[in-house]
C-alpha positions in Angstrom: 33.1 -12.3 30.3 36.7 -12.2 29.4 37.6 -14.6 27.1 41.5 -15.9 26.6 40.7 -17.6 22.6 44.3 -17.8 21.8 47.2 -19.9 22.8 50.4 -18.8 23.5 52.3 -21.3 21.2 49.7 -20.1 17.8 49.8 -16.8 18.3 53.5 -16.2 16.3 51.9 -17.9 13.5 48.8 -16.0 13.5 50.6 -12.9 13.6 52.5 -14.1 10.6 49.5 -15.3 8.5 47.2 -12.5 8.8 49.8 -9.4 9.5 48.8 -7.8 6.3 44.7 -7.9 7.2 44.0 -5.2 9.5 40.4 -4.7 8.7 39.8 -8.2 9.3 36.8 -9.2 11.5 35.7 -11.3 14.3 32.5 -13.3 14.3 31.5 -15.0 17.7 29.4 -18.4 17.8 27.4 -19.9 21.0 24.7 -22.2 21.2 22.6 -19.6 21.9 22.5 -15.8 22.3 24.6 -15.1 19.4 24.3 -13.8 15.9 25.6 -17.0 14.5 25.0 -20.5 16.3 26.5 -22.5 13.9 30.4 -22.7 12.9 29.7 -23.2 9.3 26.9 -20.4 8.6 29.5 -18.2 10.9 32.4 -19.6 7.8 30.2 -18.6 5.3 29.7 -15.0 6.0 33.3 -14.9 6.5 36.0 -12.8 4.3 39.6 -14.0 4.1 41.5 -13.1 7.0 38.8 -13.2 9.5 38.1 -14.8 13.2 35.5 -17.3 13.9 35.6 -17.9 17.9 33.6 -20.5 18.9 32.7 -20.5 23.0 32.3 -23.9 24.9 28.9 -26.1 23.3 28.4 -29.0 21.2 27.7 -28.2 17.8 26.7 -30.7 15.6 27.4 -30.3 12.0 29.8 -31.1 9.6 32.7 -27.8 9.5 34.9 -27.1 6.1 37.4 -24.0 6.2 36.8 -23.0 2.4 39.3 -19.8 2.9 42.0 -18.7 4.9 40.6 -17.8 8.7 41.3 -18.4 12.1 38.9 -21.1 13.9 39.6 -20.6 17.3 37.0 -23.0 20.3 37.2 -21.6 23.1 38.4 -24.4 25.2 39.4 -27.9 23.6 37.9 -29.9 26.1 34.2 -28.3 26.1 34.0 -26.9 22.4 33.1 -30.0 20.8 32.1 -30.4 16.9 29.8 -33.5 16.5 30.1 -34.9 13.1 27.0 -37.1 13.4 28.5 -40.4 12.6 29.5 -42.3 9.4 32.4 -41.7 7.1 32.6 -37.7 6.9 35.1 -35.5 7.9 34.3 -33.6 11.3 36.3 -30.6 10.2 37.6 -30.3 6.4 40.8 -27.5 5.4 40.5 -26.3 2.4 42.6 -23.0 1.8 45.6 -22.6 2.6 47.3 -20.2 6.0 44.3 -20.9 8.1 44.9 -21.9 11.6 42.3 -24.7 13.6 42.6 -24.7 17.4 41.1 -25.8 20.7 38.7 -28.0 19.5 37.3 -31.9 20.2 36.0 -33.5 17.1 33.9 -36.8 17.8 32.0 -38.9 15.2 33.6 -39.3 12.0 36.1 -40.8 9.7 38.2 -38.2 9.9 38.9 -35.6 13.1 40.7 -32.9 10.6 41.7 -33.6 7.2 43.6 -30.9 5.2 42.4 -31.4 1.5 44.5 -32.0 -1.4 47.6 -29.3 -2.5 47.1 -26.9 0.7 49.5 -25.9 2.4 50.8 -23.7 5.5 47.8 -24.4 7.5 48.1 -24.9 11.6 46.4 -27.4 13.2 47.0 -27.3 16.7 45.7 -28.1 20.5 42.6 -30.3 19.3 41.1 -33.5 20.4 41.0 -36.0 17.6 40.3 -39.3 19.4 37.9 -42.2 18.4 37.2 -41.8 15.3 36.2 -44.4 12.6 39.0 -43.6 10.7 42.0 -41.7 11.3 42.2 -38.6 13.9 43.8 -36.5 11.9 44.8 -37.0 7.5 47.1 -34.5 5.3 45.6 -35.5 1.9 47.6 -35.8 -1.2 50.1 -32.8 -1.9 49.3 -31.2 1.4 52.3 -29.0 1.9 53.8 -27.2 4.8 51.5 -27.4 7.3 51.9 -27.4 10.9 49.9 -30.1 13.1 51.3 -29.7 16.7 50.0 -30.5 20.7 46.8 -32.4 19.7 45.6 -35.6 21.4 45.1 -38.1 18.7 44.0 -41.6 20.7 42.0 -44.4 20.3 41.0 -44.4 16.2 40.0 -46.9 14.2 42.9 -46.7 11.8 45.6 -43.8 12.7 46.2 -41.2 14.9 47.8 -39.2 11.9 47.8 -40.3 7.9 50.2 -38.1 5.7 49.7 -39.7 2.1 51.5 -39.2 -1.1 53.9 -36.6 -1.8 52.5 -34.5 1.6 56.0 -33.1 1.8 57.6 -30.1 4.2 55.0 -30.3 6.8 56.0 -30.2 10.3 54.2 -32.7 12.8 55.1 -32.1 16.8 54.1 -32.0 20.3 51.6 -34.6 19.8 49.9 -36.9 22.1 49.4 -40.6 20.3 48.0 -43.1 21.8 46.1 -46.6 21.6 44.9 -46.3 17.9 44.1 -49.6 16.4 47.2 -49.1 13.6 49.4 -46.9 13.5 50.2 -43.7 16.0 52.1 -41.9 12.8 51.8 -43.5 9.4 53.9 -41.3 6.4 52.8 -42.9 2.7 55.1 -42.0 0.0 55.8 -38.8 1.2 59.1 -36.3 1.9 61.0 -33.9 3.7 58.7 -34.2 7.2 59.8 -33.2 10.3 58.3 -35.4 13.1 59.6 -34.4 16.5 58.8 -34.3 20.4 55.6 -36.6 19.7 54.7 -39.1 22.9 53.8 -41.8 21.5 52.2 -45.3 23.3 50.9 -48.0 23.0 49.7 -48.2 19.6 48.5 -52.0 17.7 50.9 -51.9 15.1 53.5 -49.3 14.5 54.8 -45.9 16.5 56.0 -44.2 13.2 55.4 -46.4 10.0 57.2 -44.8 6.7 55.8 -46.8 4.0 56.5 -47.7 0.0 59.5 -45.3 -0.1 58.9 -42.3 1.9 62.3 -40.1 2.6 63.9 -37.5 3.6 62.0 -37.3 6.4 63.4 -36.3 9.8 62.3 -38.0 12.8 63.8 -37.3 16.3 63.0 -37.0 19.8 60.0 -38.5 20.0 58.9 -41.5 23.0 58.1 -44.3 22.0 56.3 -46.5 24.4 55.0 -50.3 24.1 54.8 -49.8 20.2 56.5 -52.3 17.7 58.1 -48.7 17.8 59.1 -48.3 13.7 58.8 -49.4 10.5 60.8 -47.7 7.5 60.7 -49.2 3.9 62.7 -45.8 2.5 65.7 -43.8 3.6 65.0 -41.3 6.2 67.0 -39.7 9.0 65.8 -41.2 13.0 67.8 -38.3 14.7 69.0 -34.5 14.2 72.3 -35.1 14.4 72.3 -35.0 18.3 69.9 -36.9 19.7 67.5 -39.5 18.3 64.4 -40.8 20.1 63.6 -42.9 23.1 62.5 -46.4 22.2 60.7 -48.8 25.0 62.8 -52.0 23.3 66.4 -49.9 23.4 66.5 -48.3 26.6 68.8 -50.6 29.0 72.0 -52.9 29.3 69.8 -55.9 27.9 68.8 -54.6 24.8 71.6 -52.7 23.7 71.8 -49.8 25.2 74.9 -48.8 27.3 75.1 -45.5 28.4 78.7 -45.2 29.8 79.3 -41.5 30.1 75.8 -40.8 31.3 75.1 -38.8 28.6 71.6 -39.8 28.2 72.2 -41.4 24.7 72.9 -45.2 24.0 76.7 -45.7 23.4 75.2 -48.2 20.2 73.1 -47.1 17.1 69.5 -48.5 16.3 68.8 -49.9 12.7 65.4 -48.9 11.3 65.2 -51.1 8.5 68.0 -49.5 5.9 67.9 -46.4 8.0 69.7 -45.6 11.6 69.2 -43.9 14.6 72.8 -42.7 15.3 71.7 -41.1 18.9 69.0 -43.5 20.8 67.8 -41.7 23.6 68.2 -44.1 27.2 65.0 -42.0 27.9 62.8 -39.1 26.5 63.7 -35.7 28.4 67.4 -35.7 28.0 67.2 -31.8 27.8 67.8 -29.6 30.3 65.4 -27.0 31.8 65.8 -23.4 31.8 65.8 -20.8 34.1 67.1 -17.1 34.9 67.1 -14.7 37.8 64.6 -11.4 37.0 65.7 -9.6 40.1 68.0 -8.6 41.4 70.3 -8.0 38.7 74.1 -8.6 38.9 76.1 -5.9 40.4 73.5 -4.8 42.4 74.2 -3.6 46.4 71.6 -3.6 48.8 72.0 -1.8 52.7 69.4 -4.5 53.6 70.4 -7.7 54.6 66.6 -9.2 53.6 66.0 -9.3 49.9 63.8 -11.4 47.5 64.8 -13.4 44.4 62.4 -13.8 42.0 62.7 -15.3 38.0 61.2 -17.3 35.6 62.0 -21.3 34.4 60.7 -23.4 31.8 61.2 -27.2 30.4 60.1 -28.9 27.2 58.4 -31.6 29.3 57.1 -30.1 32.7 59.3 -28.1 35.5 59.4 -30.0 38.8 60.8 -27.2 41.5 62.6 -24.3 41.7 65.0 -23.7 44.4 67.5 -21.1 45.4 70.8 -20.5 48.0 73.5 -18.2 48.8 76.9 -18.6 48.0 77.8 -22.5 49.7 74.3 -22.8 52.2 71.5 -25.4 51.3 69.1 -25.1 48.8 65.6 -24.1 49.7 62.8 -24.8 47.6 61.4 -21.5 46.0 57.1 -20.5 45.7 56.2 -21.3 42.2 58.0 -23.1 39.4 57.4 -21.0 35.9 57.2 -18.0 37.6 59.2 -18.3 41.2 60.2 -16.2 44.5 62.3 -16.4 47.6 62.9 -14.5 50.5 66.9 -14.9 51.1 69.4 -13.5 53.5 72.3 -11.8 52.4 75.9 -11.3 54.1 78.0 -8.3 54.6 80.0 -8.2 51.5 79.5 -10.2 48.3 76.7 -12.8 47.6 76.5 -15.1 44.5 72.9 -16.1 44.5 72.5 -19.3 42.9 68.5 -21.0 41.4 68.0 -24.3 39.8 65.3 -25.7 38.3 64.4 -29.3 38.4 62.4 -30.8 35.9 59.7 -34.2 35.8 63.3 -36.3 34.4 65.6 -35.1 37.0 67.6 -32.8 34.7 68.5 -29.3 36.2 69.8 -26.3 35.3 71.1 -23.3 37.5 71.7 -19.8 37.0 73.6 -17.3 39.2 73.9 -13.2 39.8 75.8 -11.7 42.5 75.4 -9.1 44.6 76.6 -7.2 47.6 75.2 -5.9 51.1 77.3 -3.4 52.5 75.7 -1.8 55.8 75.1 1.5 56.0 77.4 4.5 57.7 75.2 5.6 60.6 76.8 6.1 63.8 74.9 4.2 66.8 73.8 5.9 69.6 74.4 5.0 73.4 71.7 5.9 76.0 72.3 6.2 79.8 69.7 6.1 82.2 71.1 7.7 85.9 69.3 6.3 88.8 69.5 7.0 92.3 71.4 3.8 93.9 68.7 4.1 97.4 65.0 5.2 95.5 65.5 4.7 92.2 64.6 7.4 90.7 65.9 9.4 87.5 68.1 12.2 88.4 68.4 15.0 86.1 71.2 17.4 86.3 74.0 14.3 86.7 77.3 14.6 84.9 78.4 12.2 82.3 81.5 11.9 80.6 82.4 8.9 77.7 86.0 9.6 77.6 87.1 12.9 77.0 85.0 13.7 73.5 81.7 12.9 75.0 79.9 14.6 78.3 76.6 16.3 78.9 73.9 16.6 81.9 71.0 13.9 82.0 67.1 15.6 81.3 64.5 15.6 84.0 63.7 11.8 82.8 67.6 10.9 84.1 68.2 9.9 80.2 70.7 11.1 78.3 72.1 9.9 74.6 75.2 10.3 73.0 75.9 9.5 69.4 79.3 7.5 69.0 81.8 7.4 66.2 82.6 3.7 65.5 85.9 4.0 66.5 84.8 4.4 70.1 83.0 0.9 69.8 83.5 -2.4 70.4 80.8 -5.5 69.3 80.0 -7.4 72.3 76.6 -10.0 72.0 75.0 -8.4 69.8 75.4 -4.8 71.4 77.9 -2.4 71.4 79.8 -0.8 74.3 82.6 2.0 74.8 85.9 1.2 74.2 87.0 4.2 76.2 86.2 4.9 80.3 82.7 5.8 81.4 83.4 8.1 84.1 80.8 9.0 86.5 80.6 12.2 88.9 78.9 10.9 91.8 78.1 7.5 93.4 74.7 6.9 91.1 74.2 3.5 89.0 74.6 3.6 85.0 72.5 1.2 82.7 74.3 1.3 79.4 72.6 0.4 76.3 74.2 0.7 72.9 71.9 0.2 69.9 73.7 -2.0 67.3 74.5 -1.3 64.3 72.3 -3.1 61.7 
């Protein structure tokens, strides 16, 4: 059985950590049929810079990463670690440039904690959700590290705790929702980056920066049905561009104009002593992308048939993808990431034009032209010589298309000239001679021309 372990959005950063290691190893953990069926006794006979993949089961146990490896479950939503209940930590970091992904952790005070003073650890694409505690904690002095696309709903406490002097660690693409505090609570630390978190519906706070935490940046993040923020320290709500989409500051009644349909509030939002210069009116304010694979620009085709085919992607989720030439309709194209569509092009240039549409109504097009020029083949015109009384083919008849083009007809009364264009004349869809067919004796003629295509 193939098995995909890695996710496209880590696997940069485990290239980066573990480059240098090329005799690492990879251990493999079931519930059964394995060498190893537990994560921790699979840890232990671990070297630095190895692989522990862990395939769908519940594993109860309590898991600490005591050096720098990759944990890798095999699908988040079936590879569960059971803590057992009570106030332990389901799965404890401690080393630094390790990576933990595709996990659920259930019963315990803590989902993931990264211990005190590590640092450059990812934590990504887990389920840290109702815990007695918080989902997720970077402990005291916990540095650079990256905790990105994890679900963190429904705790106790917090979805995510960063506590004193935690500083440079980046926090993004999270999920936070309905924890009985706070969806983000910083503590007297620095220099965080919080972006492109979705965050709902929490009991107290959104993002709560508490006893002096700074100099972190916070944009583009949704927050929903939250008392959205709380900031006690100096810290900067946007990136200079945009800010973040607040439920209470989104329309005309609350302070929000958007004259030039920008997508960002004409007014500013206080956050205690701290602004956000660039409220969002609401959370996808950017753009999708897209770009046409084939055909490239420039291109000529002697078909008039061709297929368009590219790929399109958005921050939040693509909608459709659809494609026209030059000033017709747009016609939704087969797929949205990866897309196609059959198109028909006219004699002479063609700018082919795709846009992509995504879940907030933002789009995006691209464009290539191209050109159809129809090839130099001379048609060809057949006669078919009758007998006006029976009917019948008569061979041996003489025919003559102006003065260039004669010959006898074949035992089958059929007989086929090829014509230079300039002889020809487009008439529905067929062509006929421009010049005078002249026939020898009194027989009928049934002309057909086979057009050009």
């Amino acid at each position: 059985m193939a098995i995909n372990f890695f996710r496209v959005y880590v696997i940069g950063i485990i290239l980066i950590l573990f480059i240098s290691n090329a005799s690492a190893t990879t251990f493999m953990v079931c519930p059964s049929g394995c060498t190893y069926s537990s994560i921790q006794t699979a840890i232990d006979a671990a070297s630095p810079g190895d692989t522990i993949n862990v395939l769908n089961g519940t594993y109860h146990e309590q898991v600490v990463v005591n050096k720098q490896l990759i944990l890798q479950g095999e699908d988040r939503d079936t590879t569960i670690i059971d803590g057992g209940g009570g106030q332990i930590v389901v799965v404890e970091v401690k080393a630094n440039n390790s990576v933990v992904s595709g996990f659920t952790m259930r019963n315990g005070w803590y989902g993931v904690r990264v211990w005190i003073y590590y640092h450059e650890n990812v934590i990504t694409d887990n389920i840290a959700s109702d815990m007695a505690g918080d989902g997720m904690h970077l402990a005291t002095g916990s540095h650079h590290n990256t905790v990105s696309n994890n679900i963190l709903n429904s705790n106790n406490y917090n979805g995510l705790f960063v506590v004193y002097s935690s500083n440079y660690n980046t926090i993004s693409g999270n999920t936070v929702k309905g924890n009985v505090y706070n969806g983000l609570l910083i503590q007297q630390s620095h220099y965080n980056t919080l972006k492109d978190n979705n965050i709902t519906s929490n009991g107290q706070y959104g993002i709560n920066m508490l006893e002096g935490s700074s100099n972190n940046i916070v944009y583009y993040n949704n927050m929903i049905n939250n008392v959205n923020a709380y900031d006690t320290g100096t810290n900067q709500w946007d990136n200079g561009i945009i800010g973040n989409h607040w439920s209470n500051f989104d329309e005309i009644s609350e302070g929000c104009n958007d004259v030039n349909s920008n997508g960002i509030c004409d007014s500013s939002l206080s956050i205690g002593a701290s602004i956000d210069h660039y409220p969002l009116v609401r959370w996808d304010i950017i753009n999708p992308e897209i770009s046409i694979v084939n055909p490239i620009g420039g291109q000529t085709f002697s078909t008039d048939t061709i297929t368009v085919n590219g790929t399109a992607s958005d921050n939040i989720g693509l909608n459709k993808v659809e494609v026209k030439v030059g000033a017709g309709i747009w016609e939704l194209a087969s797929g949205t990431t990866s897309w196609s569509k059959i198109i028909t092009l006219s004699q002479g240039s063609n700018i082919i034009y795709a846009r992509a549409t995504d879940a907030s109504g933002n789009t995006n097009e691209a464009s290539v032209t191209v050109n159809y020029e129809i090839p130099d083949v001379p048609p060809t015109v057949t006669f078919i010589i009758t007998d006006s009384e029976t009917g019948s083919p008569i061979k041996g008849a003489n025919i003559q298309l102006s003065s260039s083009y004669r010959g006898k007809t074949n035992e089958a009364g059929g007989i086929t000239f090829t014509l230079s264009y300039e002889y020809l004349v487009k008439k529905g869809g067929y062509f006929d001679a421009s010049g005078t067919i002249n026939i020898v004796r009194d027989i009928i003629v049934d002309v057909k021309l086979i057009p050009r295509r």
